[in-house]
N, C-alpha and C positions, 0 to 999 in steps of 0.2 A: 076410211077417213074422207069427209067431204070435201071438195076440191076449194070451196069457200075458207074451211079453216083448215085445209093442209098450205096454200098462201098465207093465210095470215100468220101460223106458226113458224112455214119458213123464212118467213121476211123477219119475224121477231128473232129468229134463233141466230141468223144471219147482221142482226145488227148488233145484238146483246158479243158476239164474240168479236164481230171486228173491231167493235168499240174498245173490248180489252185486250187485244195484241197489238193492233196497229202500232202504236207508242213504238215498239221496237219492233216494228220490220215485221212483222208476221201478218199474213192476211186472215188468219184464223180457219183456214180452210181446215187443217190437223185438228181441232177439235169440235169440226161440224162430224166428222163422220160416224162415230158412236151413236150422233143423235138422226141418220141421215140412215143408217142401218137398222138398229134397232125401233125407233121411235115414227120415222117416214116412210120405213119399208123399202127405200134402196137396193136392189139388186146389187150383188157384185157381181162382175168387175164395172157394172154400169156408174158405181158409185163413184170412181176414179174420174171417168170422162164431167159429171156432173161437179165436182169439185173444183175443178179445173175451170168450168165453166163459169162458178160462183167466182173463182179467184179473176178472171174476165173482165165480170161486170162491178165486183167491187174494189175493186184495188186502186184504178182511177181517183177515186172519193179520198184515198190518204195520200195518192202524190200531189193532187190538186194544190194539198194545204200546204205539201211538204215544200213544192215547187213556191211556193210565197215566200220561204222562208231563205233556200237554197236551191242553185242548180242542181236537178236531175242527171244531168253528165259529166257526171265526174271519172277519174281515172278508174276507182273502186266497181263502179256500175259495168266500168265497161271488160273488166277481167273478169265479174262474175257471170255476163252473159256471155262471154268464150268460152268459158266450161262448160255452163247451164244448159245452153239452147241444144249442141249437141247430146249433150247428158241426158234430156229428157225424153229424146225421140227413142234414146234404145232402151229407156227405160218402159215406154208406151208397148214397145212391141213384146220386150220380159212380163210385161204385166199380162195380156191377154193369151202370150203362148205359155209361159213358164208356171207363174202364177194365178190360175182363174177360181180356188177353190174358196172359197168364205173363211175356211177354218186358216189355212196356210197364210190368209191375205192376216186375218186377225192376231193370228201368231206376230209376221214380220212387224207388224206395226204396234204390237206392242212391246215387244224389244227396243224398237226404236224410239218410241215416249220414253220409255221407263226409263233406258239409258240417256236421253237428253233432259229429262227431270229433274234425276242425280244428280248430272254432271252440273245443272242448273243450279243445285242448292247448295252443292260442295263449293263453287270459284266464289256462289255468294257469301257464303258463312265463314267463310276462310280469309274472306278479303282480298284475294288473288286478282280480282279483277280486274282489269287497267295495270297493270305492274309485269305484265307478259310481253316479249317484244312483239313487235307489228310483225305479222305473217311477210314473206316475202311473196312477188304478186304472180312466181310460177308456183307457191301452194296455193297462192290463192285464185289463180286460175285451176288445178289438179283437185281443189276439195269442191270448187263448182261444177266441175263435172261429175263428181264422186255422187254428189248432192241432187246433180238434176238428173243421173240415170233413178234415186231415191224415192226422189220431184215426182216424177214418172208413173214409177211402178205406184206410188201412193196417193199420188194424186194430191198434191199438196203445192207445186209447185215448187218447193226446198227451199221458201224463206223461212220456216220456221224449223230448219237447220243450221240455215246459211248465217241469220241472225245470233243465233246465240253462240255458235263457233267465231266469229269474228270478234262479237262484245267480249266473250272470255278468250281471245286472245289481245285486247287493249283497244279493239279498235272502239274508235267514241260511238254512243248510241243513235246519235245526230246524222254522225255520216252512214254507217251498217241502215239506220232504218229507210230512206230513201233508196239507198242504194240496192238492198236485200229488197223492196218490194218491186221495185223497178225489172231487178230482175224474174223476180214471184210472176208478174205481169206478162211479160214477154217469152217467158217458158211456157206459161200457163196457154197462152195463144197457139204457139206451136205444139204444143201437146194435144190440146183439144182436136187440134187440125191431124197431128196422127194417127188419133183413135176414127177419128169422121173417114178418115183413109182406109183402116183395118175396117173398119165397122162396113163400109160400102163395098170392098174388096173380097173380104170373107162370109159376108150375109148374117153378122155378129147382131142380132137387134140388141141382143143384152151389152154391147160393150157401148149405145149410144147414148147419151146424159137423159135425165129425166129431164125434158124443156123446165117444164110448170118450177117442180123444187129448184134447180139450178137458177132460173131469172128470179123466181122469189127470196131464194136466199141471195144471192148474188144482188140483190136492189137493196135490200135490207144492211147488205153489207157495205152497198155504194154511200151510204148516210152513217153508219157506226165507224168506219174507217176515215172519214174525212172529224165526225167526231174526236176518234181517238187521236188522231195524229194533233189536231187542235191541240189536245191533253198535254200531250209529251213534256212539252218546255216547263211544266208545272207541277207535274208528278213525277214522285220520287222513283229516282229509277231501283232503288234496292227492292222496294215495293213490287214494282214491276215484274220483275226477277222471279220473287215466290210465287207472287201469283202464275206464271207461266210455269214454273215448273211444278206445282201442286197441279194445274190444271192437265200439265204430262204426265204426270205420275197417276191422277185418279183415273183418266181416261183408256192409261195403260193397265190397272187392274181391274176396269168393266172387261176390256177382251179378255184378259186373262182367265177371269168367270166363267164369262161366255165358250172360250176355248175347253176347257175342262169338262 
């Protein structure tokens, strides 16, 4: 692929998803990699550092808008990055010693859509949603870390765990989505920076980000994320809901394919 339209696909693919998760906390980094492996040619494990990197440079673009609306430092932000940020770094190091295989990597990660999809469409259809009490804020520090060792090895940063585990336990979509990307941000910085570590210490070239795809998707995502967060206040959140977990569920039966 020409380096002319592997930018302009990345910057498109990159803004078409952040546009549709931001809303709730998600940087959309989880549903770039299907398209980041199969369609961009992505190496793995390099595709983990390169994600991280999109989560970087786009995630800025939705708290900008969020920051307008409310404070970014809130109590919630600040127990999810006590979990998160150590969570992600032993998550980096599981990913390149534990995990380095293509098949293994596509396995984990499609368990983990498939089951957040479900769990997605079941609290939606049932109506459970907001009617759960509020987590208490040593679960809710122990699932951030659960989330950022996750974060980590996936490369995703663990907002688009951290998100839909807090909304399906009551917490409002308002406060989870600044807060989940805030953290998305700040893990995602430190993660990258662990890989740039292994990557320089072990002579790993495959565990370092693709520059070109990671700033192209990651610009694209800087403009779809300040879009979507724009959205929020106006779009339904039950909408919102399906659509995130149709998008977990199909992206969890392309690996599953691919696996097989």
């Amino acid at each position: 692929m020409d380096v002319e339209v592997l930018v302009v696909a990345s910057f498109g693919v990159g803004l078409a998803v952040a546009a549709m998760t931001a809303p709730v906390g998600v940087s959309g980094a989880v549903f770039l990699l299907p398209v980041q492996i199969s369609v961009l040619s992505v190496p793995s494990p390099a595709v983990t550092p390169t994600n991280l990197l999109f989560n970087v440079i786009s995630v800025p673009g939705a708290l900008l808008r969020y920051s307008r609306r409310n404070s970014l430092r809130s109590t919630l932000t600040r127990l999810l990055l006590a979990g998160a940020l150590p969570g992600v770094i032993g998550g980096a190091v599981i990913r390149v010693y534990l995990v380095p295989a293509a098949a293994t990597f596509k396995v984990i990660a499609a368990v983990l859509l498939m089951t957040l999809g479900v769990w997605l469409c079941l609290t939606t259809a049932t109506g459970v949603v907001g009617e759960r009490e509020r987590p208490s804020r040593r679960m809710i520090t122990a699932t951030a870390l659960a989330v950022g060792v996750v974060g980590g090895i996936y490369g995703i940063g663990g907002g688009s765990l951290l998100s839909p585990i807090l909304a399906g336990r009551g917490v409002p979509l308002a406060e989870v989505a600044p807060a989940a990307l805030t953290s998305t941000l700040l893990t995602s910085i430190v993660g990258a920076g662990t890989y740039a570590v292994l990557a320089a210490t072990t002579g790993g070239v495959d565990i370092a980000p693709d520059w070109v795809i990671g700033f192209s998707c990651g610009t694209g995502g800087l403009v779809g994320g300040f879009l979507g967060a724009h959205l929020q206040p106006v779009a339904p959140e039950r909408a919102l809901r399906y659509l995130l977990a149709g998008l977990a569920v199909a992206t969890a039966a392309v690996y599953v394919v691919q696996s097989l």
